[in-house]
Structures are given as C-alpha cells and as structure tokens.
Backbone as CSV, one residue per row, in Angstrom:
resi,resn,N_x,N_y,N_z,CA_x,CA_y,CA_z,C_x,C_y,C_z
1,UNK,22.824,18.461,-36.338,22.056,19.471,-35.606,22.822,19.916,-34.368
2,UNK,22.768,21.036,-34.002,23.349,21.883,-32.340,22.601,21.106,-31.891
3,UNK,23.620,20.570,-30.577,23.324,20.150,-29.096,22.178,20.772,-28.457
4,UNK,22.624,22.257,-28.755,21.214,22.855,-27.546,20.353,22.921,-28.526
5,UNK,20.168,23.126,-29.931,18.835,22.506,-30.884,18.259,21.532,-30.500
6,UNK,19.040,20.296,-30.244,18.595,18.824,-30.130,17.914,18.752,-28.358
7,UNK,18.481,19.972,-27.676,17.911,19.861,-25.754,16.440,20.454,-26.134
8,UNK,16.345,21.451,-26.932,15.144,22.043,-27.104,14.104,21.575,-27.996
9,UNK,14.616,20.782,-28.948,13.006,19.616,-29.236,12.736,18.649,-28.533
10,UNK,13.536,18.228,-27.947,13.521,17.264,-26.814,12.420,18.141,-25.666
11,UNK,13.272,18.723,-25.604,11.954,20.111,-24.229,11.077,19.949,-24.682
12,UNK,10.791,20.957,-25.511,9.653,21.125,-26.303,8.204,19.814,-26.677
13,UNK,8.749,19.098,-26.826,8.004,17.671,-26.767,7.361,16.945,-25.315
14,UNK,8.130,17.453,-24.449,7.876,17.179,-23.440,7.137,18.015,-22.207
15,UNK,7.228,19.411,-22.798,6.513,20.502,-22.074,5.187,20.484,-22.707
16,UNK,4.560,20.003,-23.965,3.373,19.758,-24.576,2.253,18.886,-23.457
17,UNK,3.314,18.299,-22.382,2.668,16.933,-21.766,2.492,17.290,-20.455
18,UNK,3.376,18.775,-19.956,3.149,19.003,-18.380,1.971,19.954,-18.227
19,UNK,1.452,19.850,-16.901,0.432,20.271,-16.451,0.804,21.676,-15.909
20,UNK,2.291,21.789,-15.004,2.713,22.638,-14.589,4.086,22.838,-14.541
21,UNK,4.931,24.034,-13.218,6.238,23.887,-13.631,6.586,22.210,-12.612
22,UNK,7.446,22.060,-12.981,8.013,20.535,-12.307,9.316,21.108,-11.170
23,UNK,8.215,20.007,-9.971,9.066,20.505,-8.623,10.651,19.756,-8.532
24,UNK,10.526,18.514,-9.130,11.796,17.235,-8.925,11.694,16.260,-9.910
25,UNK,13.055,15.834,-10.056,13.161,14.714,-11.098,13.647,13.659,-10.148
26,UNK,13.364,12.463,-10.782,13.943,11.294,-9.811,14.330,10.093,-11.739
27,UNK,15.731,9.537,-10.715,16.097,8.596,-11.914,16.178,7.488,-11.251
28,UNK,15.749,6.842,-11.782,15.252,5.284,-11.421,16.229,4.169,-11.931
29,UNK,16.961,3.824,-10.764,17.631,2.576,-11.557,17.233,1.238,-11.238
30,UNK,18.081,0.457,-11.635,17.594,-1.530,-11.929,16.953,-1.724,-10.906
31,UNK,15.729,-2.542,-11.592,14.643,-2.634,-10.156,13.711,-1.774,-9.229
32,UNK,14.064,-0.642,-9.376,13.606,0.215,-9.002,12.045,1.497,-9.324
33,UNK,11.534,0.529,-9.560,11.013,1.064,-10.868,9.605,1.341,-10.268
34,UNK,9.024,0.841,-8.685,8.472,0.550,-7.577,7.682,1.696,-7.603
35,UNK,8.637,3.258,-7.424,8.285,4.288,-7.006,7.454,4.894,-7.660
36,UNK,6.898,4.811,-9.356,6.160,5.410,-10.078,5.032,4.466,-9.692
37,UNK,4.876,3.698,-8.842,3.097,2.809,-8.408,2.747,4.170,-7.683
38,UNK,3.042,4.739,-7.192,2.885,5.721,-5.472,2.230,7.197,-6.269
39,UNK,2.765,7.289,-7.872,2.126,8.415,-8.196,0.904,8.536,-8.785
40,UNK,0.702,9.650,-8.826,-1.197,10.008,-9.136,-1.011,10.935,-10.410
41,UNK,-2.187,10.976,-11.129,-2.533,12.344,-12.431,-1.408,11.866,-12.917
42,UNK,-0.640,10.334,-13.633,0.309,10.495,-14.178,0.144,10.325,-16.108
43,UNK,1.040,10.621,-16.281,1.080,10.802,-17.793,2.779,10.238,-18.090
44,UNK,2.706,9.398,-19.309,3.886,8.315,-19.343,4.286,8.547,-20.677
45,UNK,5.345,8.640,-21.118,6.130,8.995,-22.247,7.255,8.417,-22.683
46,UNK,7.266,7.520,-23.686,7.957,6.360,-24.249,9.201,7.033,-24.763
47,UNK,10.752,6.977,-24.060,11.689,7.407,-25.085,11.950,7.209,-26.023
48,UNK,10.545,6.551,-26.671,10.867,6.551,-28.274,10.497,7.684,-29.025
49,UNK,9.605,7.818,-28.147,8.676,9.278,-28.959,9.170,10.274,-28.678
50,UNK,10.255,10.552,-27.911,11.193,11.909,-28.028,11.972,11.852,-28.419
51,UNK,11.923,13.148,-29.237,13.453,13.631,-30.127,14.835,13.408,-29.490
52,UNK,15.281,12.865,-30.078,17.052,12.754,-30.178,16.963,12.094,-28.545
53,UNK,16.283,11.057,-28.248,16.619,10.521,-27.127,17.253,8.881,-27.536
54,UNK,17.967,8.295,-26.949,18.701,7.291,-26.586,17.749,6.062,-26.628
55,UNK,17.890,5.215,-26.714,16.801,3.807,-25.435,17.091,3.158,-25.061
56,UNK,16.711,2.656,-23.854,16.996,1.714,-22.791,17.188,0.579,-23.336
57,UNK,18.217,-0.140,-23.059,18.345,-1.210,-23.484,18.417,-2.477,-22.507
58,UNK,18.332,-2.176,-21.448,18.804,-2.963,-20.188,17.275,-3.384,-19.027
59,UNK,17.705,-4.400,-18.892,16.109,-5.373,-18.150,16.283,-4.815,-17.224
60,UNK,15.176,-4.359,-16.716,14.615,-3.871,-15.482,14.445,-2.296,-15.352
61,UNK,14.907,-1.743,-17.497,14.768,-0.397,-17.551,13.356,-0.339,-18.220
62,UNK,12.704,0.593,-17.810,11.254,0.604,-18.742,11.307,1.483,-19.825
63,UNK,12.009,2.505,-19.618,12.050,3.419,-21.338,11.448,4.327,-21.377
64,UNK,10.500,4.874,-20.079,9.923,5.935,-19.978,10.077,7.050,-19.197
65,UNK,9.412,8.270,-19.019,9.492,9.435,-18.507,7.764,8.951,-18.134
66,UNK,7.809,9.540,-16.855,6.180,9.507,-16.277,6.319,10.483,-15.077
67,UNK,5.409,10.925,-15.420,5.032,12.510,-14.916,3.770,12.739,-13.871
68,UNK,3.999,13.035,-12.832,2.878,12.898,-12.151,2.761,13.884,-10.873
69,UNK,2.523,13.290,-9.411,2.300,14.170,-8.446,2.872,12.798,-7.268
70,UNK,3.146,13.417,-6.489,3.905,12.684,-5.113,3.488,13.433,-4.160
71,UNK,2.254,13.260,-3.205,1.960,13.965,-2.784,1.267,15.419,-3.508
72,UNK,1.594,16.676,-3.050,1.774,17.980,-3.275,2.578,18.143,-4.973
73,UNK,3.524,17.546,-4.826,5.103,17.414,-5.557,4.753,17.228,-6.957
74,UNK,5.066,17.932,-7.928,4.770,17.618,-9.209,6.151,16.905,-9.674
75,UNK,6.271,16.028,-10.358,7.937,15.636,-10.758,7.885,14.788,-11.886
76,UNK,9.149,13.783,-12.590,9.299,13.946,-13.459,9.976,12.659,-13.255
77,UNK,9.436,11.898,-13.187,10.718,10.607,-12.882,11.501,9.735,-14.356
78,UNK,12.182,9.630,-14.543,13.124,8.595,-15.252,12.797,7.061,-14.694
79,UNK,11.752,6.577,-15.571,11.951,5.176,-15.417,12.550,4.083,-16.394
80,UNK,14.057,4.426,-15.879,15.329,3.593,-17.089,16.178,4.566,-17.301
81,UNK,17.645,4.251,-17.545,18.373,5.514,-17.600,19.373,4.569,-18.616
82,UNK,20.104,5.302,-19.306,21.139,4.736,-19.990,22.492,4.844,-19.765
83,UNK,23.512,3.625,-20.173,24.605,3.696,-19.434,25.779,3.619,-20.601
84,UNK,27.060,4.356,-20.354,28.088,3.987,-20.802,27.973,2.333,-21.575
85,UNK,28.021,1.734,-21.139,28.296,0.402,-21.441,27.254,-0.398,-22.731
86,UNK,26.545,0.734,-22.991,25.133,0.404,-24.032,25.484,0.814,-25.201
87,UNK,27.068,1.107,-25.144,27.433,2.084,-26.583,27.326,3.428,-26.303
88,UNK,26.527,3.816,-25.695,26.441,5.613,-25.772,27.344,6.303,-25.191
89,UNK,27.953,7.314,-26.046,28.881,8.580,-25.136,27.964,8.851,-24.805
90,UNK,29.110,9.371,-23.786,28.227,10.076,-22.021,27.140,11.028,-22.268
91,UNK,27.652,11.819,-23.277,26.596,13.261,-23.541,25.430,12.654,-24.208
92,UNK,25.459,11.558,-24.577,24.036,10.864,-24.913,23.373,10.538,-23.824
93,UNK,24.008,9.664,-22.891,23.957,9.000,-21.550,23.183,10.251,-20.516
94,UNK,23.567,11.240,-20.615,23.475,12.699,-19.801,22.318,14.020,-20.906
95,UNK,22.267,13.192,-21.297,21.276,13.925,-22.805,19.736,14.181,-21.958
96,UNK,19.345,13.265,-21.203,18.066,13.541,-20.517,18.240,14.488,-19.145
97,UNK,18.900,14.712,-18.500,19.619,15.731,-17.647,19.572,17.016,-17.852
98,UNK,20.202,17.373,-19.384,20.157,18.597,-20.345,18.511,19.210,-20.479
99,UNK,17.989,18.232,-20.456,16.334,18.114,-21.082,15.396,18.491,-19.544
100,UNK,15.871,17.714,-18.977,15.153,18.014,-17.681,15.766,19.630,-16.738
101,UNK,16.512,19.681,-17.214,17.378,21.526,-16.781,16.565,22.240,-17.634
102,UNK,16.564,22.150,-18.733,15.830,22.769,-19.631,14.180,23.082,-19.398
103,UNK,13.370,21.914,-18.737,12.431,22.211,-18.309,12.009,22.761,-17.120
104,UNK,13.373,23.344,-16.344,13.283,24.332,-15.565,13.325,23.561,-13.986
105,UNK,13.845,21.810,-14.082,14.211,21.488,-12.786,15.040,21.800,-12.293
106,UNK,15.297,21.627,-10.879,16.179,22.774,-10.178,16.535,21.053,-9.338
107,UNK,15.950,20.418,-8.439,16.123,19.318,-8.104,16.271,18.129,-8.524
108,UNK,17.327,17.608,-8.215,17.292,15.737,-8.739,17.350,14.893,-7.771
109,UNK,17.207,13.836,-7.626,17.387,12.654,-6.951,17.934,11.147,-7.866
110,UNK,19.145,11.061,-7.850,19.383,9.808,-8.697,19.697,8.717,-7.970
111,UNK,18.962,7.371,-8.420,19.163,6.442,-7.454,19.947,5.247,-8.253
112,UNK,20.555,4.016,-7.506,21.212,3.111,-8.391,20.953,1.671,-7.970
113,UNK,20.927,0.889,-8.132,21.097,-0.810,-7.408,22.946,-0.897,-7.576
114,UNK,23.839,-0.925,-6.703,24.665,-1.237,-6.734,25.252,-2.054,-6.108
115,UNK,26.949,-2.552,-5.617,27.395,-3.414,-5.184,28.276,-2.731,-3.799
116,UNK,27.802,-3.624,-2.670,28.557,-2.763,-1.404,30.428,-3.106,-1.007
117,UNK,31.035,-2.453,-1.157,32.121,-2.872,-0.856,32.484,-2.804,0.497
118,UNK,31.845,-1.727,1.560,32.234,-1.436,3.031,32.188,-2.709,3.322
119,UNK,32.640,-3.278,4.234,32.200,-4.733,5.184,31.124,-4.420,6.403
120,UNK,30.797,-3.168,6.962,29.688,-3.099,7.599,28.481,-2.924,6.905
121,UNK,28.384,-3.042,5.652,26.856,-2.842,4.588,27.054,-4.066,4.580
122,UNK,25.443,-4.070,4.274,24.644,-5.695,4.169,23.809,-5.282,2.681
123,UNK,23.629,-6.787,1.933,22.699,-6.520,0.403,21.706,-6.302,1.044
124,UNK,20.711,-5.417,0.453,19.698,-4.662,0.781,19.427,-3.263,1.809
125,UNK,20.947,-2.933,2.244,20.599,-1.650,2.806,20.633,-0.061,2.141
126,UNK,20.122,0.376,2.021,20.235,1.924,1.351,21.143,2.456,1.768
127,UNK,22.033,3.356,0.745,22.944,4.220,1.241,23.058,5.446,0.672
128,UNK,22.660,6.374,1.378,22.869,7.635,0.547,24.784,8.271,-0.329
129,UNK,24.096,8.940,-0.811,25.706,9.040,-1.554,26.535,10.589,-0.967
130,UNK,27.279,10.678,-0.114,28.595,11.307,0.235,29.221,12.291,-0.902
131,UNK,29.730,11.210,-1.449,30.307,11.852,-2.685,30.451,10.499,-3.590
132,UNK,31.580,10.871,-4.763,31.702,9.744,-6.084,33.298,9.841,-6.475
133,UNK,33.872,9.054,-7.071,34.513,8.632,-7.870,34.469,8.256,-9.099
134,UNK,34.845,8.975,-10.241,34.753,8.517,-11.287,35.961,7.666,-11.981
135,UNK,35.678,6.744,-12.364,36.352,5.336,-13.044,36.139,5.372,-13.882
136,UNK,35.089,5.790,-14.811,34.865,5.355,-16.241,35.471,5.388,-17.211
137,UNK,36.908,6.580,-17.116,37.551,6.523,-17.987,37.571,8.241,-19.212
138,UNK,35.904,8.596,-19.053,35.839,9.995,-19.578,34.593,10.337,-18.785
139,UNK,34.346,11.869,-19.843,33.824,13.164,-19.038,32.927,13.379,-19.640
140,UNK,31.307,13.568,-19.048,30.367,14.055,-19.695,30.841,15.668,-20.483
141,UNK,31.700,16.416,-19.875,31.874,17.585,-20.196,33.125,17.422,-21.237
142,UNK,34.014,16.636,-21.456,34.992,17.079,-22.393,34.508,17.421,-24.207
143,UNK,34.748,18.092,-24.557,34.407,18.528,-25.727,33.797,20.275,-25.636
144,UNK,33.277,20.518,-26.675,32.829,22.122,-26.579,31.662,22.259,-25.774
145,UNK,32.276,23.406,-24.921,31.380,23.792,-23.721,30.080,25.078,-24.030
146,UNK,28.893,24.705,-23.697,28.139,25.746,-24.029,27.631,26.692,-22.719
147,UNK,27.877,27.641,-22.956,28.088,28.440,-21.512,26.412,28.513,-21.148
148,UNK,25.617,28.832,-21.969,24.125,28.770,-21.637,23.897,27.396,-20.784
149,UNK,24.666,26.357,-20.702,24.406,24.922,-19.660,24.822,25.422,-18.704
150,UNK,26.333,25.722,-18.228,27.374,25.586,-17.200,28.717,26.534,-17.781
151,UNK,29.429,26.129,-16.528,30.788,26.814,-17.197,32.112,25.688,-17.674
152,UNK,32.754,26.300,-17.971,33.760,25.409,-18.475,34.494,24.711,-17.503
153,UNK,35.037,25.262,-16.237,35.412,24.549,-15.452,34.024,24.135,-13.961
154,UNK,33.462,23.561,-14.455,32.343,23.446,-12.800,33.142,23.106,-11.741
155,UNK,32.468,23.769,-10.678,32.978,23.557,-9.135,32.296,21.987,-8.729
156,UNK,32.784,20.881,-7.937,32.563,19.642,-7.541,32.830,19.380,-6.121
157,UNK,33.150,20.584,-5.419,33.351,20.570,-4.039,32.014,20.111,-3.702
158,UNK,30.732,20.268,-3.893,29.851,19.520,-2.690,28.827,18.970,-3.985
159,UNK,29.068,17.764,-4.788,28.496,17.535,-6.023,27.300,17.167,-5.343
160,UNK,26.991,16.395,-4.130,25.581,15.713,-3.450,25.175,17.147,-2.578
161,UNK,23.977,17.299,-2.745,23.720,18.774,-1.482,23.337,18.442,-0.412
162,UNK,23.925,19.061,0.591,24.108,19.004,2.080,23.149,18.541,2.818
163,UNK,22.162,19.898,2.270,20.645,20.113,2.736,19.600,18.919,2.096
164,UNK,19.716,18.893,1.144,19.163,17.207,0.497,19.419,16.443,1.538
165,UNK,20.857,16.072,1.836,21.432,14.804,2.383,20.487,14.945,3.790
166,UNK,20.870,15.940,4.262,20.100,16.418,6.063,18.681,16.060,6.008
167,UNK,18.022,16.576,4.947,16.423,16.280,4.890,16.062,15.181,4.947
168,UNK,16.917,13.845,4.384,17.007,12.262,3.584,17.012,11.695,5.018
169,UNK,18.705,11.823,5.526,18.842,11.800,6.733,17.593,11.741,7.778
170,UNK,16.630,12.561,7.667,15.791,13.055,9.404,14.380,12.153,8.533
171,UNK,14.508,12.222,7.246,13.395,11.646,7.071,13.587,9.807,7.269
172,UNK,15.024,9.301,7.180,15.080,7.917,7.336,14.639,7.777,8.855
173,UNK,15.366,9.176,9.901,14.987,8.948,11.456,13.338,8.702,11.319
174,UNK,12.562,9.631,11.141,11.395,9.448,11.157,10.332,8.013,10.737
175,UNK,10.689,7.728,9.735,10.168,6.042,9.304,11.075,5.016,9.864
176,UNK,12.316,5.303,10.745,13.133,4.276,11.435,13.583,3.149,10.134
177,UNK,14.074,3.805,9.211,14.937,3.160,8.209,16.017,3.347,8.657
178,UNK,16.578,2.274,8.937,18.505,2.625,8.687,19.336,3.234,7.045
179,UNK,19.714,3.662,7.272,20.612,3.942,6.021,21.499,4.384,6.244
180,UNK,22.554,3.634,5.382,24.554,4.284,5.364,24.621,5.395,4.864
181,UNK,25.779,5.788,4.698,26.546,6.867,3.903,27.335,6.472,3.418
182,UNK,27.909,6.974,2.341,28.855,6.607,1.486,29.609,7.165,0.752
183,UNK,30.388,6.709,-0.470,30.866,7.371,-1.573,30.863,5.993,-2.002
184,UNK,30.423,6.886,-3.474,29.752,5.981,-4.482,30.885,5.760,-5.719
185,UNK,31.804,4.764,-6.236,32.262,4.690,-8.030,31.703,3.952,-9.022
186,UNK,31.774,5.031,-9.511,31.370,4.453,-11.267,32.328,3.991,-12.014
187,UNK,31.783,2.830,-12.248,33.349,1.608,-13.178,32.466,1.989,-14.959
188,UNK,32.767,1.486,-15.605,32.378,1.508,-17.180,31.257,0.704,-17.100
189,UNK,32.063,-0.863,-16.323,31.035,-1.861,-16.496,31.798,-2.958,-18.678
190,UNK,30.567,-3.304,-18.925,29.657,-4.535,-18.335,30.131,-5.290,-17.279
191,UNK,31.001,-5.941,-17.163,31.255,-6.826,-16.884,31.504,-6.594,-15.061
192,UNK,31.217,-7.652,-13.801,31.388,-7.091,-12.695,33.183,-6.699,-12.477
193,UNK,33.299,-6.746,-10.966,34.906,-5.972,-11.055,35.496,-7.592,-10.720
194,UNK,36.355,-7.678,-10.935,37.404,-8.505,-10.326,37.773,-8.611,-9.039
195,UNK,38.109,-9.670,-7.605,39.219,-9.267,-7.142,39.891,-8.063,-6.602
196,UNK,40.748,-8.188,-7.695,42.081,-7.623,-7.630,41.483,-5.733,-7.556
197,UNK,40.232,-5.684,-8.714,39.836,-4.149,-9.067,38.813,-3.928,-7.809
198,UNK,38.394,-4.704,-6.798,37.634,-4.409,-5.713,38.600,-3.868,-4.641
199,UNK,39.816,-4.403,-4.799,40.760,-4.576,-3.675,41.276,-2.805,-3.607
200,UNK,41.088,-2.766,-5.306,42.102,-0.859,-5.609,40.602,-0.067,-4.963
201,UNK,39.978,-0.454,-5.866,38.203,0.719,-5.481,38.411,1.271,-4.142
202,UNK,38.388,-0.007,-3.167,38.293,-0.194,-1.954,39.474,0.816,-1.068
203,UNK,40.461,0.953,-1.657,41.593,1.670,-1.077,41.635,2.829,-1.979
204,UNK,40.960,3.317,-2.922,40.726,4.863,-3.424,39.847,5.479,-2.477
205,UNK,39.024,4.419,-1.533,37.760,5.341,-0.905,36.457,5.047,-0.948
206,UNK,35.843,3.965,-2.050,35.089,3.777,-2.270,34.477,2.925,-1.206
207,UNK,32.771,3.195,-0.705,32.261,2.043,-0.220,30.925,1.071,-1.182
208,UNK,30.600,2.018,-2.200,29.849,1.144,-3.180,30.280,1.406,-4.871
209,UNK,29.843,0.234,-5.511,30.574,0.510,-6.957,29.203,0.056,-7.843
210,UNK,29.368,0.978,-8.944,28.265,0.841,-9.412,28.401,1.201,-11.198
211,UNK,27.640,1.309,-12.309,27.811,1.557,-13.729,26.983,2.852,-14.024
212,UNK,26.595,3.746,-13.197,25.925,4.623,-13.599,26.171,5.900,-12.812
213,UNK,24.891,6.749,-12.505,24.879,8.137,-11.556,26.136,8.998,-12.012
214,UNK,27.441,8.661,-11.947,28.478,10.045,-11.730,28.060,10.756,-12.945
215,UNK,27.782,10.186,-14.312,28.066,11.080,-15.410,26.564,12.288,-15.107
216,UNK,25.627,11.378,-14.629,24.859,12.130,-14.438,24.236,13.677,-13.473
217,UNK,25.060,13.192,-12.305,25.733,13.749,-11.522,26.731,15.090,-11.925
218,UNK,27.562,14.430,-12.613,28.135,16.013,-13.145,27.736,16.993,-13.842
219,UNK,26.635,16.421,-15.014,25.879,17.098,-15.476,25.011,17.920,-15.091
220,UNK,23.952,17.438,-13.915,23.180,17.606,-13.265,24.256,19.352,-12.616
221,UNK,25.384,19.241,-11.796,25.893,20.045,-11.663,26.802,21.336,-11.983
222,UNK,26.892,20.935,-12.982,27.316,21.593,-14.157,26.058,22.521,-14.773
223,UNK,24.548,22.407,-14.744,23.963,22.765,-14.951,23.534,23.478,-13.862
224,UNK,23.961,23.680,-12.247,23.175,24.390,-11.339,22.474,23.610,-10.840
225,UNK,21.829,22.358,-11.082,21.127,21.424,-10.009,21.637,21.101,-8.856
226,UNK,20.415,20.922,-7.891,20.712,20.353,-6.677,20.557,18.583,-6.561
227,UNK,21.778,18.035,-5.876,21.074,16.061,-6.421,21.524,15.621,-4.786
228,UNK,20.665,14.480,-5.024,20.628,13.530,-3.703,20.713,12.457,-4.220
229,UNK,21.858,11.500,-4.071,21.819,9.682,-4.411,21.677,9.311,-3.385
230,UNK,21.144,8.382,-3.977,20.539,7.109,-2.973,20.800,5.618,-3.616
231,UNK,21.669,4.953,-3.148,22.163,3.663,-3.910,20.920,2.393,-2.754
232,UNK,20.579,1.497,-3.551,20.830,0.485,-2.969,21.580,-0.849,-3.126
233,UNK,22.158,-1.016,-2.245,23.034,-1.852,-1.999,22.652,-3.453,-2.344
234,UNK,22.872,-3.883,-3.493,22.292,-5.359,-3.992,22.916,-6.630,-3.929
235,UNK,24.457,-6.186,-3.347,25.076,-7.364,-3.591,26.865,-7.328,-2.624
236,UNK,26.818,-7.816,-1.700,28.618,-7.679,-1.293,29.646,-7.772,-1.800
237,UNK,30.486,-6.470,-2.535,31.469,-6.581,-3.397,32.649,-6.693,-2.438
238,UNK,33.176,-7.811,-1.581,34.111,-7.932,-1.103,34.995,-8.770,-1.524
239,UNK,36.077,-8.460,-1.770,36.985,-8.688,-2.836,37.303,-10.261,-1.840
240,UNK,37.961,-10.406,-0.668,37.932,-11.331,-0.183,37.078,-12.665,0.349
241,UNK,35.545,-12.106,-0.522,34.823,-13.085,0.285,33.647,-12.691,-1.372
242,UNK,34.193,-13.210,-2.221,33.320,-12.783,-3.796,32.557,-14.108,-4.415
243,UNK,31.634,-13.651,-4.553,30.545,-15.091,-5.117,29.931,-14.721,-6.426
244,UNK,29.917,-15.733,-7.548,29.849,-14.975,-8.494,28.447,-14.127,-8.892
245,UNK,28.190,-13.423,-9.724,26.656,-12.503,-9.563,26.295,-12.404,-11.145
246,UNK,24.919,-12.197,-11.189,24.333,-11.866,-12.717,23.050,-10.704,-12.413
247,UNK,23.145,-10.040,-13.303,22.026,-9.104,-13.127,21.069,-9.223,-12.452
248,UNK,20.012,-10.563,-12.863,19.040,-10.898,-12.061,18.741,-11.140,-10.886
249,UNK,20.010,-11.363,-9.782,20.234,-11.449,-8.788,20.215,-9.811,-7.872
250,UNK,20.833,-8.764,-9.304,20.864,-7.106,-8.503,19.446,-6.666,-8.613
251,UNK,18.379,-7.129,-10.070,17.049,-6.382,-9.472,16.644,-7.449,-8.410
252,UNK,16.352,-8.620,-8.277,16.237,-9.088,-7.201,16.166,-8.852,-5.829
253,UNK,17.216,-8.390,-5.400,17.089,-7.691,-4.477,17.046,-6.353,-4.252
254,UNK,17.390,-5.720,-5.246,16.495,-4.348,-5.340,15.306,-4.676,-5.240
255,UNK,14.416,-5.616,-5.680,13.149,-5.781,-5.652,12.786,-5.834,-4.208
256,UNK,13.453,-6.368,-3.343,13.401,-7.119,-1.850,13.625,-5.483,-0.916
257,UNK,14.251,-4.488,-1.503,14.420,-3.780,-0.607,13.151,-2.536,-0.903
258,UNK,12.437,-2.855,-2.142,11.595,-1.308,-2.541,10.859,-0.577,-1.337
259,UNK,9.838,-1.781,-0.663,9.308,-1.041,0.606,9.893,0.214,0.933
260,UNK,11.383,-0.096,1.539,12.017,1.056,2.398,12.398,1.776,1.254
261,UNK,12.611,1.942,0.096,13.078,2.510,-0.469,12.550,3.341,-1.249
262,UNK,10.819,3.272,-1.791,9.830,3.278,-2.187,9.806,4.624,-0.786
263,UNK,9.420,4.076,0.466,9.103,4.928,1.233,10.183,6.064,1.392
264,UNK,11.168,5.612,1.767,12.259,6.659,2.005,12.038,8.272,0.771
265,UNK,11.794,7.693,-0.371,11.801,8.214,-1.520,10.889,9.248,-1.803
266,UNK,9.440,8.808,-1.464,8.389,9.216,-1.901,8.072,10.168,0.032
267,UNK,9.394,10.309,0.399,8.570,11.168,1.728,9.646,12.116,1.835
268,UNK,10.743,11.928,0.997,12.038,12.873,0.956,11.266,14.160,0.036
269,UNK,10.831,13.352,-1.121,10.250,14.377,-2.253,9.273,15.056,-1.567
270,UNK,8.439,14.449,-0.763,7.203,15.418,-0.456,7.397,16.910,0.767
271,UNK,8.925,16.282,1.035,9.419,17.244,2.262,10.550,17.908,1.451
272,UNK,10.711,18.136,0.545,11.623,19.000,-0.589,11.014,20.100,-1.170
C-alpha cells in the first residue's frame, strides 16, 4: 500500500474519535506517562486498533493515543512512542508524526527520560532541548520523498522553535522550576554508551544522550510543525565518573521528577 494511503487510514480512524480540531500533540516518553492524569473529556486509543501502526514494546510505554483537554487546549498526547532499537525503520518509528500532521497539528512537544552528560546537570533536572545531534546512523527522510509532507531538502536551522522555547522558559520562571538548556543526541541504543562513546558525544556538543526524539523531530519538521523538547534528565552520563544503569532505574526517576514536569508541561500547553 502508498505511504500516504497508509497516513490516511491511520487519520481517518482517528478523526472518527475527535471532538474537534486538535490544538497540540505531546509525546510521552519512559515514565512519563504522569501527564495524561491532568486531562479531562478524555478518550484513549490502543495502537492496536489503528491502521498500519507499530507497538510499543518497551516498559513504561502504554500503547496509546489519549485525547482530551488541558485546560482550554484540546490535544493529542502519545502515551509510548517507538524506537529505532525495537526493529522499526525510522519511517515506522515517525509513522505517528505523519498521522498527527495529517490531522491538522501544527504544534508538538516531544519529551524524553534521558542521560545527562553536562557536569553541571543533576538526575532529575529538566532540560529543554537547544538543538540535536543525530547518531543513529540513518534518516527518517532517506528514500522517496512525497512533496504533499515536506520538501526534499528541509531547512534544520531552528529544528526546536524559539518562541516555544521563550514561552517554556517564562513559564519555568513563573512556577520557579529550574530548568537547563541543552542539545540533545540520539544514539541507536539498546544498549547504554560506553566510556570511551560518552567521552566523543561529549566533545561533538552534546549535553544529554538519549534513544529517541531526533527522528521525530525531523519529521515533525519536515512536515511544517512547530516542536519544543523537553528531556528529563534520569541519570549522569559522565564518562569519568560512570555507574552501571538499567532501565528501571531511568523511569524511576523520571517517576521522582513528574511533579515539575507534569507541571511545567501542562502550563506550557495551556499558554500555547
């Protein structure tokens, strides 16, 4: 079947379920999963039951789309996202992105539990995302380009938006959250980095490393969306001072940080 066949039963299935047009999408990563308690009038949708979608395979992903109100805010959150490392090419991985453009979002917000490499981040502080690095190795976009998405070459000069970031920004002043800034890389994954691969990250630029967001991210832009990341920071990836880690330890403290993050989140959207 065509790609944009397969975006439009996917739509289509999913516009059966909205109430109205949808103001924002939010993608929910490990642990994070906090922020869909906060919504109201919601309606929840199993990626099983949509066409040509992927599934979560990873603990602490729930597998759903849940649809609701944040405030004022009608939106569309991703609770579970899929990653490179689950088997899926990217354009599978980025397949819900396509779907959510399609239903006429204009805004994203993608968030991650990741690992801090700066030495002034601490596990559990939020950091908004700067910009990214991609590591993974490939391109949501390589292969045939359909001009009805994007263009063939997308512009990546300001992939995070400014005005997002500024709004995120005044809204952390306001609830007296601290939060970093950053630039965010995406490794392939499974497995954590090494050492030696914290030591390179670290001197490309990077201050957090993580298995997800960029592919999504490009997509997202490639399509004309506007996105805001927001990582939290779960674990100190300092190559000189490394202890070993297992998943359960990153929702963990994703779990430990939701409060602020939960809040930060649900007051960015309502001021968007």
């Amino acid at each position: 079947m065509d790609y944009i066949d397969m975006i439009n039963e996917a739509k289509k299935y999913i516009e059966g379920k909205l109430e109205k047009k949808l103001d924002a999408a939010v993608i929910l990563g490990s642990g994070l999963s906090s922020l869909v308690e906060e919504m109201s009038n919601t309606t929840s949708i199993k990626y099983t039951d949509i066409p040509h979608f992927p599934q979560s395979t990873v603990a602490g992903h729930a597998g759903e789309f849940v649809i609701g109100n944040i405030g004022s805010k009608y939106i569309i959150a991703m609770n579970g996202r899929f990653h490179f490392y689950e088997g899926y090419d990217l354009k599978q991985v980025t397949f819900p992105i396509r779907v959510m453009r399609a239903l006429g979002v204009e805004k994203l917000i993608v968030t991650n539990a990741c690992g801090g490499m700066n030495e002034n981040f601490e596990a559990g502080d939020l950091m908004i995302i700067t910009d990214h690095i991609n590591m993974i190795g490939t391109n949501p976009l390589i292969g045939k380009n359909f001009d009805e998405l994007g263009p063939r070459f997308p512009d990546m000069s300001q992939p995070y938006n400014k005005e997002l970031i500024k709004l995120t920004k005044d809204v952390a002043k306001k609830l007296n959250i601290n939060v970093r800034e950053g630039v965010y890389v995406a490794v392939s994954g499974p497995m954590y980095e090494t050492p030696a691969e914290l030591r390179m990250l670290r001197l490309l630029g990077a201050d957090a490393v993580g298995m997800s967001t960029v592919p999504e991210v490009i997509v997202a832009n490639h399509g004309g969306m506007k996105v805001l990341g927001v990582s939290v920071i779960t674990d100190m990836a300092i190559a000189d001072n490394l202890e070993p880690l297992d998943h359960s330890r990153v929702v963990e403290t994703a779990n430990r940080a939701k409060t602020k993050f939960v809040s930060l989140i649900k007051e960015t959207i309502i001021n968007m």
